[in-house]
C-alpha positions as MATLAB code, in Angstrom:
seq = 'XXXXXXXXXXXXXXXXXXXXXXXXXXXXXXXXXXXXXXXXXXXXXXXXXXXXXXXXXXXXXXXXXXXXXXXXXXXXXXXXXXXXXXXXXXXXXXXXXXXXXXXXXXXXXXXXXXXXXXXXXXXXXXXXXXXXXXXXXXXXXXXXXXXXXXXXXXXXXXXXXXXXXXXXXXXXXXXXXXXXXXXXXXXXXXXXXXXXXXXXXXXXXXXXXXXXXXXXXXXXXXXXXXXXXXXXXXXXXXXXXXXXXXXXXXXXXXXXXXXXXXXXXXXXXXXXXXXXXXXXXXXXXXXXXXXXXXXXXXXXXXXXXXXXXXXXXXXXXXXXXXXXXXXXXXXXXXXXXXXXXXXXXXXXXXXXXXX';
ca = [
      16.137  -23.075   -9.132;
      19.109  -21.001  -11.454;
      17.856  -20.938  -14.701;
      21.102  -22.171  -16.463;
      23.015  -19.366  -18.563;
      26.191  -18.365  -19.423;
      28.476  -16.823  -16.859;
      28.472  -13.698  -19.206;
      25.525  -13.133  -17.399;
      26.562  -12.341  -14.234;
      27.510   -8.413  -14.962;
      29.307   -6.307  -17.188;
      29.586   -3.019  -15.238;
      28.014   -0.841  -17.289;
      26.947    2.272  -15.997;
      24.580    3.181  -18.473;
      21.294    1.656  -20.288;
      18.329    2.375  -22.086;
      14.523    0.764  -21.652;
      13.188    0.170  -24.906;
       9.416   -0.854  -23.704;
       6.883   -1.803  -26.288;
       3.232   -1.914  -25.783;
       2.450   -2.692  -29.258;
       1.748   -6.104  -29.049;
      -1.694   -7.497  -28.004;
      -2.782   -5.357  -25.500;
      -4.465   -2.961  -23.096;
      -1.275   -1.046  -22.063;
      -3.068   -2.475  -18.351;
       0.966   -3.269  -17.380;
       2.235    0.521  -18.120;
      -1.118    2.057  -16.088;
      -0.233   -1.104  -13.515;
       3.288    0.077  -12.854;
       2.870    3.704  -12.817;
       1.328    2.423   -9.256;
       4.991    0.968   -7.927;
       6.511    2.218   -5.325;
       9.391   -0.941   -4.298;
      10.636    1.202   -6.450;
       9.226    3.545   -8.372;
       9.690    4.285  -12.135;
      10.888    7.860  -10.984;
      13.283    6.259   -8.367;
      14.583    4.304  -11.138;
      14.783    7.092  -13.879;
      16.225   10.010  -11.051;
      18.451    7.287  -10.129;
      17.470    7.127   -6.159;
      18.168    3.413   -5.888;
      21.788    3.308   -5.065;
      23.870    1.243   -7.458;
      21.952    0.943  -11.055;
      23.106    2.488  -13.950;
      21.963    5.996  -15.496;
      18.469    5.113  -16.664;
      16.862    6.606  -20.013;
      13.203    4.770  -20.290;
      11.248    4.899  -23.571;
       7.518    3.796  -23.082;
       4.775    5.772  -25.269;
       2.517    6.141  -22.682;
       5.427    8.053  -20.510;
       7.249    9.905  -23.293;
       7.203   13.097  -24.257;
       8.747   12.488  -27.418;
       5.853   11.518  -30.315;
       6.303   10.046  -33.985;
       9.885    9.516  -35.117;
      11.410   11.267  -32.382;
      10.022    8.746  -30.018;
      10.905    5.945  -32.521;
      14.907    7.202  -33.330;
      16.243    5.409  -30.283;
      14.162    1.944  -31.552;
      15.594    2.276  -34.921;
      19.253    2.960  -33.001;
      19.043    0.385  -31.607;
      18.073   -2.153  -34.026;
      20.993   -0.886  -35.917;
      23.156   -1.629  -33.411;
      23.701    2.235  -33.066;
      22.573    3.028  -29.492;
      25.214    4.627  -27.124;
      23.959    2.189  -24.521;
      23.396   -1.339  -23.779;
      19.441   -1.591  -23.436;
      16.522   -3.724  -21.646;
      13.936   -4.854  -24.089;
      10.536   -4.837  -22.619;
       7.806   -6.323  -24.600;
       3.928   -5.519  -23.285;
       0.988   -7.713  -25.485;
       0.694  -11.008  -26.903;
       2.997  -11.379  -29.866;
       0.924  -12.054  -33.243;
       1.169  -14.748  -35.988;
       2.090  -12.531  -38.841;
       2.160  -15.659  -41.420;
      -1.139  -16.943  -41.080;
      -3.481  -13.622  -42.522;
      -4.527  -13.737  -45.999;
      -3.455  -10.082  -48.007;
      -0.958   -7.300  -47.348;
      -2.600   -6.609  -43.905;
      -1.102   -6.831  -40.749;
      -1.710   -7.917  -36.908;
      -0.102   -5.016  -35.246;
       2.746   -3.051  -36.131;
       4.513    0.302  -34.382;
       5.912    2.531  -36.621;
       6.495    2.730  -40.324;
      10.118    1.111  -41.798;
      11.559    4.062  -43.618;
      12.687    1.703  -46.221;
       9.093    1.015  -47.850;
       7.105    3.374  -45.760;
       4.987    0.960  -44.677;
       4.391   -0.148  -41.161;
       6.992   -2.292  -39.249;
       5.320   -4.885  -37.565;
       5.845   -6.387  -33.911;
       7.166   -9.522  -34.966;
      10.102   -7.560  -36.995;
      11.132   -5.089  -34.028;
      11.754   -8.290  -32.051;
      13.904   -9.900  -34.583;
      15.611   -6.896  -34.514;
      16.057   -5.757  -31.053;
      15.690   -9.268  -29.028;
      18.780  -11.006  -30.150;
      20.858   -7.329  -29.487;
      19.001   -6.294  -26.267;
      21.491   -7.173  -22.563;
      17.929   -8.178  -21.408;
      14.315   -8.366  -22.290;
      11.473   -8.565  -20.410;
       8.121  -10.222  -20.868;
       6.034   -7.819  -18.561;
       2.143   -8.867  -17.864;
       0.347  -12.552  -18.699;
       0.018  -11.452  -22.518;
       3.644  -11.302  -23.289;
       4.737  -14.164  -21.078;
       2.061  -16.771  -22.333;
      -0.235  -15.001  -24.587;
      -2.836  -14.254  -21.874;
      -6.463  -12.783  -22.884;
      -5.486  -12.571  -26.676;
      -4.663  -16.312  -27.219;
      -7.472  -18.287  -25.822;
      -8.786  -21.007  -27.444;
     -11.012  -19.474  -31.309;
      -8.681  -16.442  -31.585;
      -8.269  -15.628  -35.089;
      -4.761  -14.150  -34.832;
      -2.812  -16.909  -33.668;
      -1.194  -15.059  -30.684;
       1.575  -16.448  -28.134;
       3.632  -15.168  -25.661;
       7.159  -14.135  -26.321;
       9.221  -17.407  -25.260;
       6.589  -19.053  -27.387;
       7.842  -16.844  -30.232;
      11.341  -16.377  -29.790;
      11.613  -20.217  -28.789;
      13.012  -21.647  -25.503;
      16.352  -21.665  -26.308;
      16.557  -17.738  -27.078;
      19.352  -16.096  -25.158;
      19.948  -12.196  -24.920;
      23.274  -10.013  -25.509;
      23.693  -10.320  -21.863;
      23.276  -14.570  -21.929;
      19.720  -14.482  -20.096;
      16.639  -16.021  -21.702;
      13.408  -14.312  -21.632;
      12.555  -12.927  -18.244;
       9.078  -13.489  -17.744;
       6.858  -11.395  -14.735;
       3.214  -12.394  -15.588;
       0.031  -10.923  -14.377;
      -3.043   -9.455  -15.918;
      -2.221   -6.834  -15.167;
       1.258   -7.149  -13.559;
       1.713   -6.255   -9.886;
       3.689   -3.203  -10.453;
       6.222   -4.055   -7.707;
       6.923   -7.497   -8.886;
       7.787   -6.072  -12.354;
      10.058   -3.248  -10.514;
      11.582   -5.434   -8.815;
      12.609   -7.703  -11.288;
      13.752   -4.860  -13.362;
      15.446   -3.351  -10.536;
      17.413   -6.604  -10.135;
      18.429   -6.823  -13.762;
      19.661   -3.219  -13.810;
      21.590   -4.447  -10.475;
      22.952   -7.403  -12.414;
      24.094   -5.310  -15.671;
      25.695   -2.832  -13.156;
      27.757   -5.890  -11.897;
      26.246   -5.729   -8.677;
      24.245   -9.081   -8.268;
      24.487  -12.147   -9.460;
      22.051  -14.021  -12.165;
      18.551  -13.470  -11.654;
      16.772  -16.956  -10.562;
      14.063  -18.065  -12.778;
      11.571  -21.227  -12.094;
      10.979  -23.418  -15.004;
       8.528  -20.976  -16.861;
      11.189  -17.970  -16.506;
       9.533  -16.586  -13.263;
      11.732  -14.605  -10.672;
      11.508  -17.769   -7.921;
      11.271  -15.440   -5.014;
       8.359  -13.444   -6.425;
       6.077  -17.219   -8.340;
       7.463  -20.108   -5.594;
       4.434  -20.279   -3.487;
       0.645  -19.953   -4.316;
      -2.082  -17.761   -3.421;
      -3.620  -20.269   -1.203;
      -0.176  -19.916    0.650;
      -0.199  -16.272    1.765;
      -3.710  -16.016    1.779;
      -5.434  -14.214    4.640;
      -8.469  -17.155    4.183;
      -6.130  -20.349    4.285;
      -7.348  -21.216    7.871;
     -10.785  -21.352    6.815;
      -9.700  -24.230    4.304;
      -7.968  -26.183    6.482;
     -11.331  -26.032    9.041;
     -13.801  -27.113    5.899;
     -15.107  -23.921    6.445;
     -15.991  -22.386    3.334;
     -18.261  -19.219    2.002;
     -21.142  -19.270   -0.353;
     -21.673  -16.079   -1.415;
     -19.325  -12.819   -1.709;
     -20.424  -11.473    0.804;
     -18.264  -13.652    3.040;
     -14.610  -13.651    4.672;
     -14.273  -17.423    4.379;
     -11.838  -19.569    1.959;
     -13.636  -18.906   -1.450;
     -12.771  -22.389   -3.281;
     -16.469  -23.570   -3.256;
     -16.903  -20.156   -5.449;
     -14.112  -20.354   -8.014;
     -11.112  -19.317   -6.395;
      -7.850  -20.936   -7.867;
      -5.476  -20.052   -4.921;
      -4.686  -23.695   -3.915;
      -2.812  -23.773   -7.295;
      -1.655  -20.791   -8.449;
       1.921  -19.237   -8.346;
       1.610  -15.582   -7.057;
       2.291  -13.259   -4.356;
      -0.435  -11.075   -4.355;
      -2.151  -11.980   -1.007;
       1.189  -11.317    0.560;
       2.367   -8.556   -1.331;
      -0.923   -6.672   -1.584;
      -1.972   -4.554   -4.263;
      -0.550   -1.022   -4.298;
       1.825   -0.057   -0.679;
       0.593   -3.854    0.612;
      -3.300   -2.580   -0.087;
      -5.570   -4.757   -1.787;
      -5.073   -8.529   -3.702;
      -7.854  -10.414   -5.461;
      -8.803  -12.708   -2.504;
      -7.585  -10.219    0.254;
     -10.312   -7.563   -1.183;
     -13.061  -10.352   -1.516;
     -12.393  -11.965   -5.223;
     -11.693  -14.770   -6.603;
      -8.251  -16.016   -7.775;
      -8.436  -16.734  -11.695;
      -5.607  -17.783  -12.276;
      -3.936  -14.832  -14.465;
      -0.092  -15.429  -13.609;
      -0.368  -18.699  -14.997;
       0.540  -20.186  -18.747;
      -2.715  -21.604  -18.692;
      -4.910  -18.646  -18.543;
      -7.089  -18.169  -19.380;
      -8.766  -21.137  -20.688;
      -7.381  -23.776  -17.791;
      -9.323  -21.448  -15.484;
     -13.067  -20.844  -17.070;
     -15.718  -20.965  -16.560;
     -14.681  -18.825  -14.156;
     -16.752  -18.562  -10.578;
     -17.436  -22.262  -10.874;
     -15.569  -24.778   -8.035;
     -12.279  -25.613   -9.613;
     -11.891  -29.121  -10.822;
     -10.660  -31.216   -7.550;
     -12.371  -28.813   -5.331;
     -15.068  -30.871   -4.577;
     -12.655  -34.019   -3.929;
     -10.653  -32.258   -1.499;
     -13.575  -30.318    0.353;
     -15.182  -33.914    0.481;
     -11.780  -35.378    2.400;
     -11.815  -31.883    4.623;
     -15.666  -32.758    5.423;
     -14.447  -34.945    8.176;
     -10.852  -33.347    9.427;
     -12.642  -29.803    9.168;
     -15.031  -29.860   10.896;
     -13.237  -31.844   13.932;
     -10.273  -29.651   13.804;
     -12.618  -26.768   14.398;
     -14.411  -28.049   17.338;
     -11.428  -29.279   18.601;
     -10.242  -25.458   18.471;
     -13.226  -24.026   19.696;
     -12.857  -26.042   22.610;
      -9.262  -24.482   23.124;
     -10.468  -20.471   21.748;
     -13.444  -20.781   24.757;
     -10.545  -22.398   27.398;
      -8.260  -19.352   26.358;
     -11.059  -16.602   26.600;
     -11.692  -17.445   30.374;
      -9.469  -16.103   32.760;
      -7.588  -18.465   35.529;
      -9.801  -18.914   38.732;
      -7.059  -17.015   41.082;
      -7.792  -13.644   39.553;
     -10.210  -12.374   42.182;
     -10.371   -9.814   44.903;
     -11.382  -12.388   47.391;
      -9.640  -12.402   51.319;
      -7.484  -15.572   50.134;
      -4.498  -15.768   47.680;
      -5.474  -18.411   45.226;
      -2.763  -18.187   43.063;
      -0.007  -21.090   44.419;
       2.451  -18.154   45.232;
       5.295  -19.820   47.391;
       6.735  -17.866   49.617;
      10.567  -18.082   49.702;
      11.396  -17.487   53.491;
       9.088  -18.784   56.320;
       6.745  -15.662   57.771;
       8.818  -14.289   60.992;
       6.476  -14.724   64.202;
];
């Protein structure tokens, strides 16, 4: 589905924008290590401007920069004065804090210090600031989009994920609501992507990004792990592993994939490598806004698993006979193919033999 927007949204040609990234929120920085991985394309295809058709590209992530301290900081504070000489993306990486539920003058997480008290500028106040003025932002990894690791059930600092913050009816300078591109970490390809489309759209060159009902690029979150997975056909046949050691359909030892939006098992890892269940793990789940705590404990069967295995127990098993019968049929060769004195074969000859 089209995530309904403005028409503003469709482009305004500009040939020139600025990634604000911040890691600062909850977080490992695991999406800025993930995506230094990408290569559908690259961050240096994107900053050298080898994709044909985006605009000029200036990125500001810590972990990337050269730039330390306030010089790293003076195109933030730009920005949130409405001073930058470039429309920018905002790209938030963590879980966003509750900053009014602490007791004292302490904080959750801040990045910076505000030069107007000299003491440090939280999260929560950089996307006040930036969010509402930013063409686009970006939710990149399961901790910014829902809240991920940092927000499961007994956490003491009241975390969410940024749609969950800036509410559901939040819309950016460029008329998009939060684009969300989960994952713990993210795939680095599906977040490239996605930003490589946006960066398309501001340039005026493609139309509104399509987002599913929890602000997921459709084409990247509309079908499941089970879907692409390389151990479907074992499902279907009630054929199931045990241990880890197997390369059967993993349900019976916690795997999710039946019911989880993601592309991994198709897309692979890093250059179509790897993918939790293609590599032998489990799927747990982490692209979802339920993770973690709709997923644990995890390695146990997932609730329902047992249900549908028990319905399988009967098709499966047939199904597979039935196929073995066909796999031995189609691993003998037909009876003509022999060097005997007769052809076996049913040739016809077209004319009659001349006497």
């Amino acid at each position: 589905m089209l995530c309904p927007m403005s028409t503003e949204a469709t482009g305004t040609g500009v040939d020139e924008i600025h990634i604000l990234w911040t890691s600062e929120g909850m977080s490992c920085d695991g999406d800025t290590v993930s995506v230094t991985a990408a290569s559908l394309p690259s961050i240096e295809d994107v900053v050298l401007r080898a994709v044909p058709g985006i605009p000029k590209v200036h990125l500001h992530n810590k972990v990337l920069a050269y730039e330390t301290g306030d010089d790293f900081l003076a195109p933030f504070r730009a920005a949130a004065q409405g001073e930058l000489d470039a429309p920018f993306v905002f790209v938030v990486e963590g879980s966003v804090p509750n900053e009014n539920i602490h007791d004292g003058d302490g904080f959750w997480t801040a990045m910076g210090n505000d030069p107007e008290t000299g003491k440090p500028k939280t999260l929560n106040k950089w996307i006040d600031e930036l969010a509402p003025k930013a063409w686009a932002v970006v939710a990149i990894g399961t901790c910014a989009t829902y809240g991920g690791i940092h927000a499961m059930a007994g956490n003491p600092t009241g975390c969410m994920g940024l749609v969950d913050y800036l509410g559901d009816d939040f819309r950016s300078a460029g008329g998009l609501p939060v684009i969300n591109v989960p994952g713990c970490p993210v795939q680095p390809d599906n977040f490239m992507e996605t930003l490589l489309w946006v960066l398309h759209q501001a340039a005026g060159l493609a139309p509104t990004i399509p987002l599913d009902e929890q602000l997921r690029p459709t084409w990247l979150f509309g079908k499941t792990v089970h879907e692409g997975c390389d151990r479907a056909g074992y499902y279907e046949q009630a054929d199931f592993a045990y241990d880890y050691n197997s390369p059967k359909c993993q349900v019976k030892i916690g795997c999710w994939g039946p019911v989880v939006n993601c592309n991994v098992t198709k897309r692979g890892w890093m250059d179509g490598v790897g993918g939790c269940p293609n590599v032998g793990g489990i799927c747990i789940g982490c692209t979802m806004p339920g993770f973690p705590d709709k997923f644990m404990p995890f390695m146990d069967e997932p609730p329902g698993g047992s249900f549908s295995s028990a319905l399988l127990s009967v098709y499966g098993p047939f199904v597979r006979r039935m196929r073995g019968i066909t796999n031995r049929s189609a691993n003998t060769e037909p009876k003509w193919r022999h060097p005997g004195p007769k052809l076996t074969s049913g040739y016809q000859p077209r004319y009659p033999e001349s006497v």
